[in-house]
C-alpha positions as CSV (number, residue, x, y, z in Angstrom):
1,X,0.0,0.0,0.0
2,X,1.5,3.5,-0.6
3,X,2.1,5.7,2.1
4,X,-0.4,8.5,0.7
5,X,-2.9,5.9,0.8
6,X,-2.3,4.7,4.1
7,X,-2.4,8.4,5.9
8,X,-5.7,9.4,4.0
9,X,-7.0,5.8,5.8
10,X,-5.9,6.6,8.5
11,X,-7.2,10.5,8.4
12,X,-10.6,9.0,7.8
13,X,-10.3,6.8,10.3
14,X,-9.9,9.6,13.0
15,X,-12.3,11.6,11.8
16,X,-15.1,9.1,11.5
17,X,-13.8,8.5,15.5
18,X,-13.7,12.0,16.1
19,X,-17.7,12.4,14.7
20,X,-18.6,9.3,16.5
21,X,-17.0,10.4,20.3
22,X,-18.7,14.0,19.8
23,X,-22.3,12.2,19.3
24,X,-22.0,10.1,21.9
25,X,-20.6,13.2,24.4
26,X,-24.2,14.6,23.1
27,X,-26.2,11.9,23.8
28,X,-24.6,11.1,27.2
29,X,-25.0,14.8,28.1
30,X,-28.1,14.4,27.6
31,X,-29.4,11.7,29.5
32,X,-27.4,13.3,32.1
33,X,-29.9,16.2,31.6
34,X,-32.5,13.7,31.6
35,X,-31.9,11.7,34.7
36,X,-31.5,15.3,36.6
37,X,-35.1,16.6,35.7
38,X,-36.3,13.1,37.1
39,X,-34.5,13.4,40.5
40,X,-35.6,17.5,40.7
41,X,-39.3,16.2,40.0
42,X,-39.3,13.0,42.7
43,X,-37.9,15.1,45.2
44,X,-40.5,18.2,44.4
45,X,-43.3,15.0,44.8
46,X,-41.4,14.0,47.8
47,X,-41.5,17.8,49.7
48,X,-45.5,18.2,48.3
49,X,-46.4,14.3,49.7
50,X,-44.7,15.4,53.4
51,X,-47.6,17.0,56.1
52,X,-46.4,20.0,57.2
């Protein structure tokens, strides 16, 4: 295989990683989001549900 050939593999290679680690940053960013909202809304439930 010739060199040229081998780096522009290997550029796409690192890009396609690159793409792939940013979505998944996203997406776990997210359900990080997510799973916060949930707590915030159990413990609003929680405070409401207690006699004062």
């Amino acid at each position: 295989m010739r060199p040229r050939t081998k780096m522009r593999k290997l550029a796409i290679l690192l890009v396609a990683a690159a793409a792939l680690t940013t979505a998944a940053c996203n997406t776990i960013a997210g359900a990080g989001k997510d799973v916060s909202a949930t707590g915030a809304a159990v413990t609003d439930t929680a405070h409401d549900a207690t006699p004062h």
